[in-house]
C-alpha positions in Angstrom: 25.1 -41.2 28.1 21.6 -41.6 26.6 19.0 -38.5 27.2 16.7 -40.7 29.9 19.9 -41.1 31.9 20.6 -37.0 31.5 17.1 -36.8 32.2 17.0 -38.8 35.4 20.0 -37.0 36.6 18.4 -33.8 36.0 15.7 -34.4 38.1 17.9 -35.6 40.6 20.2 -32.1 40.9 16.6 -30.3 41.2 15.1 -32.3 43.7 18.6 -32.2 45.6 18.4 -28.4 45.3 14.6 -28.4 46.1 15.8 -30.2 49.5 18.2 -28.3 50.3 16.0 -24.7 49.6 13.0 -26.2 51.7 15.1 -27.2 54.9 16.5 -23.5 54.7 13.0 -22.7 54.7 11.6 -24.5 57.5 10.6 -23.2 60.8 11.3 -19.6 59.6 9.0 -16.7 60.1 8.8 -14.3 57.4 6.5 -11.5 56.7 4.1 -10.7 54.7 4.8 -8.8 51.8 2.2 -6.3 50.5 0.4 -6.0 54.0 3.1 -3.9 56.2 0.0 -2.1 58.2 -1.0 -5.6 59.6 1.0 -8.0 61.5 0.6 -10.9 59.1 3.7 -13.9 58.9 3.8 -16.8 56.9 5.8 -19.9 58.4 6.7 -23.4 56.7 6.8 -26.0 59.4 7.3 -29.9 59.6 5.9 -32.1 62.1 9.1 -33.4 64.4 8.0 -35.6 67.4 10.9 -34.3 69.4 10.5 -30.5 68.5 8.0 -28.8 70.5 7.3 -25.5 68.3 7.2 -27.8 65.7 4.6 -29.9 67.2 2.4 -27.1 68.8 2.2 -25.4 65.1 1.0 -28.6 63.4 -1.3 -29.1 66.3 -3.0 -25.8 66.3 -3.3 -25.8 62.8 -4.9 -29.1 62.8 -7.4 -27.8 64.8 -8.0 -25.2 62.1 -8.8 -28.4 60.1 -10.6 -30.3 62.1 -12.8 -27.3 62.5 -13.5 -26.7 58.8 -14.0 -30.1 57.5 -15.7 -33.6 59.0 -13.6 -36.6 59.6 -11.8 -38.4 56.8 -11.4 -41.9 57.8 -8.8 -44.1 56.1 -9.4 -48.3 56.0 -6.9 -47.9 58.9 -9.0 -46.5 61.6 -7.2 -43.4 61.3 -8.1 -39.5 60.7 -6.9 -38.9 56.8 -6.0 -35.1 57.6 -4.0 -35.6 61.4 -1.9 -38.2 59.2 -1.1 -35.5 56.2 -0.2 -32.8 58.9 1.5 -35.2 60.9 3.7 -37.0 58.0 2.3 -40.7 59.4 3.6 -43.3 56.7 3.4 -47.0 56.9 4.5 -49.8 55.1 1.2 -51.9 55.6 -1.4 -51.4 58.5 -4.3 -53.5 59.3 -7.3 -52.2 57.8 -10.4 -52.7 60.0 -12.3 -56.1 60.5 -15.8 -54.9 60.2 -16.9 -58.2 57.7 -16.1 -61.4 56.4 -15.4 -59.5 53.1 -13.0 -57.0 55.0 -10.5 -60.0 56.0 -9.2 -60.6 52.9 -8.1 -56.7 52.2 -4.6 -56.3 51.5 -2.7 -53.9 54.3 -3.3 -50.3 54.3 -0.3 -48.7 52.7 0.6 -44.8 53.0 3.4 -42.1 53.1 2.7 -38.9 54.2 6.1 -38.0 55.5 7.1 -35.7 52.8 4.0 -32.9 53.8 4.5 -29.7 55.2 2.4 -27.1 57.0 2.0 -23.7 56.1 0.6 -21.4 58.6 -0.8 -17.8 58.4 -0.5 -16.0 61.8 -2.5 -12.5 62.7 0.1 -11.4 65.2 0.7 -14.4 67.4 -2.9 -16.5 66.0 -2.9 -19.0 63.3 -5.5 -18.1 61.1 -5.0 -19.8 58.3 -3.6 -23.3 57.5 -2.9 -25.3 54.4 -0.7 -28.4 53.9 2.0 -28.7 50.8 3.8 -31.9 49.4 6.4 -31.2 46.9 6.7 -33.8 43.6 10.3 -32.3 42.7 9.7 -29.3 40.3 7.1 -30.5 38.4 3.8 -29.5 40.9 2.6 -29.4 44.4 0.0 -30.9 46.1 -2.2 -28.8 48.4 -5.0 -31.1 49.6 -6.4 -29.5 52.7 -6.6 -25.4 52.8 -9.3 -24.1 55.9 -9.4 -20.6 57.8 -10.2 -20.5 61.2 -13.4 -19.8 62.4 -14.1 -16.0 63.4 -11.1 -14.9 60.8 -13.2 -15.8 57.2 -14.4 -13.2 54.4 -11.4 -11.2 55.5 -8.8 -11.9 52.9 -7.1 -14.5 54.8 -7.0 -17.2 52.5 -6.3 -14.9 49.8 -3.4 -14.0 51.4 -2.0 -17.4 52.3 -2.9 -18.8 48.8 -0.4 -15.8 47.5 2.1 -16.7 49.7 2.6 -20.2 48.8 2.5 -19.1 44.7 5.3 -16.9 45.8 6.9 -19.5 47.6 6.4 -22.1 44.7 7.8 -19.2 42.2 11.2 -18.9 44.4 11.5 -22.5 43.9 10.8 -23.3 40.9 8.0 -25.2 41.4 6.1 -25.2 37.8 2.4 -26.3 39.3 -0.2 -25.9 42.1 -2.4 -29.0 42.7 -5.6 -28.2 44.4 -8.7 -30.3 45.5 -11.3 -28.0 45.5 -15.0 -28.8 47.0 -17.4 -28.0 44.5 -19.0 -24.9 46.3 -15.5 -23.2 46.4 -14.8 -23.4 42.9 -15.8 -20.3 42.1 -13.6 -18.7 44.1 -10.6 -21.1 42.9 -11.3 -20.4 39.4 -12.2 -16.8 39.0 -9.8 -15.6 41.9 -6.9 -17.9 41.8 -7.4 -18.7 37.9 -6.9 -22.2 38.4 -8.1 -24.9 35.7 -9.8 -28.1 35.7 -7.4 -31.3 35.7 -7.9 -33.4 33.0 -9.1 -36.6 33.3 -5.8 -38.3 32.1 -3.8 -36.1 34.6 -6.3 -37.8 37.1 -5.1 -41.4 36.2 -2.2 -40.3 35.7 -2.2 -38.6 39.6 -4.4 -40.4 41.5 -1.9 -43.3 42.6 0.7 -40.5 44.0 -1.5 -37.8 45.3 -3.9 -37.8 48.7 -6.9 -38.6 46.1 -10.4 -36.7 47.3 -13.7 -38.0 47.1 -14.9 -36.9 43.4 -18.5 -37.2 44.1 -17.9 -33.7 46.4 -14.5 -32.2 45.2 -12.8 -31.3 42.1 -9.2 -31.4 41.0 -7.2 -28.2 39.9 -4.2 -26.8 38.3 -2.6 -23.7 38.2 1.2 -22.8 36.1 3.0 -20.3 38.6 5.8 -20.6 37.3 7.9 -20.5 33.6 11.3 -21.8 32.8 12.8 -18.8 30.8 14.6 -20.6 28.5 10.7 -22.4 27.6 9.5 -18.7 27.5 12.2 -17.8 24.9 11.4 -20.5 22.9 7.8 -20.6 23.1 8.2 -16.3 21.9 10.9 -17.5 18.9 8.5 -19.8 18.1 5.5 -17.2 18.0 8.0 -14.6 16.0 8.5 -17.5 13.2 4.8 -18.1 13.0 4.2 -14.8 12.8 7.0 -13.9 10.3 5.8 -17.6 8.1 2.1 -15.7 8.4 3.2 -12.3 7.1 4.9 -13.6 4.2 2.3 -16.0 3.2 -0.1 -13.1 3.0 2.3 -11.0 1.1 2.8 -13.8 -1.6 -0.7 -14.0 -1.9 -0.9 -10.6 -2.4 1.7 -10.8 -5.1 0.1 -13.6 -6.6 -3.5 -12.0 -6.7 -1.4 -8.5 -8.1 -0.1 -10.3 -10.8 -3.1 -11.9 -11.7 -5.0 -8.8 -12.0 -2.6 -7.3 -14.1 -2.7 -10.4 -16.4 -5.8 -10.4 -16.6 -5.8 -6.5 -17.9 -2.9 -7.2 -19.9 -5.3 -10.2 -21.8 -8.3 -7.8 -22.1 -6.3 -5.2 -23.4 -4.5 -7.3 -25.9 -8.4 -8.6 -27.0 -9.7 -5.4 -27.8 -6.7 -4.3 -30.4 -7.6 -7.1 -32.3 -11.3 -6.8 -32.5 -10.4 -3.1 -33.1 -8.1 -4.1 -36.2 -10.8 -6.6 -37.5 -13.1 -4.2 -37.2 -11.2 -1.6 -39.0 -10.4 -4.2 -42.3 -13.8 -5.1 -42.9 -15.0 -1.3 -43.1 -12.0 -0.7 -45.9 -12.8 -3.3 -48.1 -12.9 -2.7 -51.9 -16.7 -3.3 -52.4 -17.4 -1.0 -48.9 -15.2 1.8 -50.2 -16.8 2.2 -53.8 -20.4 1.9 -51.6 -19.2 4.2 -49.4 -18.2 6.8 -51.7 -21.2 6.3 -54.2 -23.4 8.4 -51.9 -21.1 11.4 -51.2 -20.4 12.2 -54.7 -24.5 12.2 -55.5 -24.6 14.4 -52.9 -22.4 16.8 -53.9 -24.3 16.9 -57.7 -27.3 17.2 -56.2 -26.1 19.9 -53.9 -24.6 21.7 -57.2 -27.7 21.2 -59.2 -29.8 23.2 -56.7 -27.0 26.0 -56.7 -27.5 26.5 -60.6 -31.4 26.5 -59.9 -31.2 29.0 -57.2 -29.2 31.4 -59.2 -31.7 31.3 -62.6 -34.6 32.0 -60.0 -32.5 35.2 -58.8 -32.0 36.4 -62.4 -36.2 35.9 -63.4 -36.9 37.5 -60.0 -35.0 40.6 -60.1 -37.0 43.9 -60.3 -37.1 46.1 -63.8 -35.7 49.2 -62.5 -33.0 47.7 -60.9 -29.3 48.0 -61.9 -28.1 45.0 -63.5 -26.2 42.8 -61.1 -22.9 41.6 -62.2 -23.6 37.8 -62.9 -22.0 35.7 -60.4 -19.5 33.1 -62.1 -20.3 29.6 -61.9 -18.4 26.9 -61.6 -19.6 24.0 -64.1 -21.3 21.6 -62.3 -19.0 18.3 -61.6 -20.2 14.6 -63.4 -22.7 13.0 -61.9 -21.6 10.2 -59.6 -23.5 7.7 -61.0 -21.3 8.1 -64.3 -18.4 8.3 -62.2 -19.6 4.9 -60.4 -20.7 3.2 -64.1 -17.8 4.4 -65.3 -15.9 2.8 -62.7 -18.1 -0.7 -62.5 -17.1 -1.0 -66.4 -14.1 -0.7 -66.0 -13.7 -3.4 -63.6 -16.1 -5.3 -65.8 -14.0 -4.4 -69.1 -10.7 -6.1 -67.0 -12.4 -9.1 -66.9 -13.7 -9.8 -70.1 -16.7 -7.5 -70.8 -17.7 -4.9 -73.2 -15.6 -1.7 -73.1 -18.0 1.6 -72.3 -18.1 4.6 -74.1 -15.5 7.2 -73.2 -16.5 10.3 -70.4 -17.7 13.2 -71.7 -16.5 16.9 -71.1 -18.9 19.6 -69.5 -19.2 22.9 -70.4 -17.0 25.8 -69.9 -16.9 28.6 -67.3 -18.0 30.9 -70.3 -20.9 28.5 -71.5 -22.4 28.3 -68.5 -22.7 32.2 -67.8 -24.4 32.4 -71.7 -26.4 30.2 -70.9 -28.0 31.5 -67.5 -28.1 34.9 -68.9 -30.0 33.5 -72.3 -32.9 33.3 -70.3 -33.0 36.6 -68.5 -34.8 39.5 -70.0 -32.9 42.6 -71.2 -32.4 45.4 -69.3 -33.1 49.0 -70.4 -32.5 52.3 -68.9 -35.9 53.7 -67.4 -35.4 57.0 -69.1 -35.5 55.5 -72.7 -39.1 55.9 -74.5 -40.6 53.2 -76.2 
C-alpha cells in the first residue's frame, strides 16, 4: 500500500475518532475549571430542529450574536451567522434578482451543517457564545466569538476562549482559526498569542472556511496542541544540532591550538639558526687573530706601566728610610704586535714569502731586579760621617 493510501486512511481513523469524541461531547454541561467560586459551565451544543434544548441554546446565543455584530447577508437573502449557528447547507439556492447582471449568477452553494455552538453560562445565563467547525485534526474554525451585553470587560471571553483550547487540546485538534476584526487584535495577539495567517494559508483556506470581509477583519492561527512523537523529534533533532555545534567549535579550537603551536614551533626553529649563523661568523680565522690583537697590547701596555710605577717608588723614597726589600718582577711578556707579526709571517712564509727572523728571549727575573735597582741611589746609615 503506497504512503497517500496510509495517509488517507490515517486521517480517516482520526476523523472517525474525532466523531465519535464530539457526539460524547454534545449537549453536556461541564464546569469550569479554575473558577470554582463562580458558577461558570461550558456546554457544546448542535442545532437539531426536533430538540428543544437544543434549539433554545442556539437561539439565545444567536441573540448574543446578533447583538454584537450587524447583519451579514449572503447572495441568498439569508443572515450569514443564523445559517453557521443553525448548520443551514444547500446544494444550490437562488441568489437574489436585483439586476440584469444578477440573473446570470450561478446558485448560491453552502454547508454549514458541520458547526457547533459553544456556550458560556453565569449560573443559568449565556454570556458568552462562539461557534466551532472542526477540519479533522488539523485546525478549527471559530468565525463568530461575541459576549453579551452587560457581561463584557469581565473575563468572559477569556474564559470561554480557554475552554475551547482545552477542549481542542483533549482532542487533538493541532490549530485554532480565528477571524479577528482589526480593533480586537490586540487582544487576540498579545492575550491569546495567536499569529497572522499567511497569505498562502489564505488561498489555501478561503474555499473551505466561512471567509470574512478582509477590508475589516484579519485571519489568525494559534498551535494548541503537539503530537509527542513530533515533540521528540523536533528535541532529537535540536540535541544533534547542538552536539554537530559543539564539536565544530571544538575542532576549530583544535585546529586554531595546533596552529599556534606551529607557528611557535617555526619561530623557534628560526632563531637557532640565525643564532648559529651568528655564532660562525664571529669565530672566523681573520675575527679571532683581530680579536685577540687588542687584548694582548693591552696586557703590555698594562705591564709597561707596572715597571714604571715601581722605578718612580724607588727615586721617590725618603733618605732616612730603611731600604725596602725590592719587590720581584716578573719580565714583562712580548709585545703583541711581535706576537701578531710573528704570526702574519708565518702564515705569509706558508705560502711562499720570506721567512722572518726568529723571536727573541727577554730578560731574566735576576736582570730585571739589577736593572731597576741600577738606578736607585745608595743607601747609607744616618749615623755614618762623611
Amino acid at each position: 500500500m503506497c504512503a497517500a493510501s496510509d495517509h488517507y486512511l490515517t486521517v480517516l481513523q482520526e476523523c472517525e475518532q474525532l466523531r465519535t469524541r464530539l457526539l460524547e461531547l454534545q449537549g453536556q454541561r461541564r464546569p469550569l475549571t479554575g473558577d470554582d467560586s463562580e458558577s461558570y459551565t461550558v456546554q457544546l451544543v448542535r442545532y437539531i430542529e426536533g430538540d428543544r434544548a437544543s434549539r433554545s441554546t442556539v437561539e439565545a446565543a444567536l441573540r448574543v450574536f446578533k447583538s454584537s455584530f450587524a447583519p451579514m447577508i449572503a447572495e441568498n437573502g439569508r443572515d450569514m451567522i443564523e445559517m453557521v449557528c443553525k448548520g443551514y447547507w444547500t446544494d444550490g439556492d437562488p441568489c437574489e434578482i436585483g439586476s440584469e447582471e444578477d440573473e446570470d449568477k450561478e446558485p448560491y452553494v453552502c454547508n454549514y451543517e458541520a458547526f457547533y455552538v459553544m456556550v458560556l453560562r453565569k449560573g443559568p445565563t449565556i454570556v458568552t457564545a462562539a461557534t466551532i467547525r472542526f477540519w479533522g485534526c488539523s485546525f478549527a474554525e471559530i468565525p463568530f466569538v461575541a459576549t453579551k451585553d452587560g457581561y463584557r470587560h469581565d473575563g468572559n471571553c477569556t474564559r470561554l476562549v480557554q475552554a475551547i483550547e482545552e477542549l481542542l487540546t483533549s482532542l487533538k485538534v493541532r490549530y485554532m482559526v480565528v477571524a479577528s476584526l482589526k480593533e480586537a487584535l490586540p487582544m487576540w495577539r498579545n492575550k491569546f498569542h495567536c499569529l497572522p495567517v499567511s497569505v498562502a494559508e489564505v488561498h489555501a483556506l478561503e474555499e473551505r472556511i466561512v471567509t470574512p470581509d478582509f477590508s475589516s477583519c484579519q485571519l489568525l492561527k494559534k498551535l494548541v496542541y503537539r503530537d509527542p512523537v513530533e515533540i521528540a523529534a523536533e528535541a532529537a533533532a535540536q540535541e544533534a544540532a547542538r552536539a554537530a555545534k559543539q564539536q565544530a567549535e571544538a575542532q576549530r579550537a583544535k585546529r586554531a591550538a595546533s596552529e599556534k603551536a606551529s607557528a611557535a614551533s617555526d619561530g623557534a626553529v628560526s632563531q637557532s639558526a640565525a643564532s648559529n649563523k651568528g655564532n660562525v661568523s664571529c669565530n672566523g680565522p681573520g675575527d679571532q687573530a683581530t680579536a685577540s690583537a687588542p687584548t694582548a697590547g693591552a696586557d703590555a701596555g698594562r705591564l709597561s706601566a707596572s715597571s714604571d710605577a715601581a722605578a718612580m717608588e724607588v727615586d721617590a723614597a725618603p733618605a732616612d728610610a730603611t731600604p725596602a726589600k725590592p719587590k720581584r718582577k716578573r719580565p714583562p711578556r712580548p709585545r703583541a704586535s711581535t706576537a701578531r707579526t710573528a704570526g702574519a709571517a708565518g702564515v705569509a712564509g706558508a705560502a711562499g714569502a720570506p721567512t722572518p727572523t726568529p723571536k727573541q728571549k727577554g730578560p731574566s727575573r735576576q736582570q730585571h731586579a739589577a736593572s731597576v735597582l741600577s738606578r736607585s741611589w745608595i743607601w747609607e746609615p744616618p749615623w755614618q760621617v762623611r
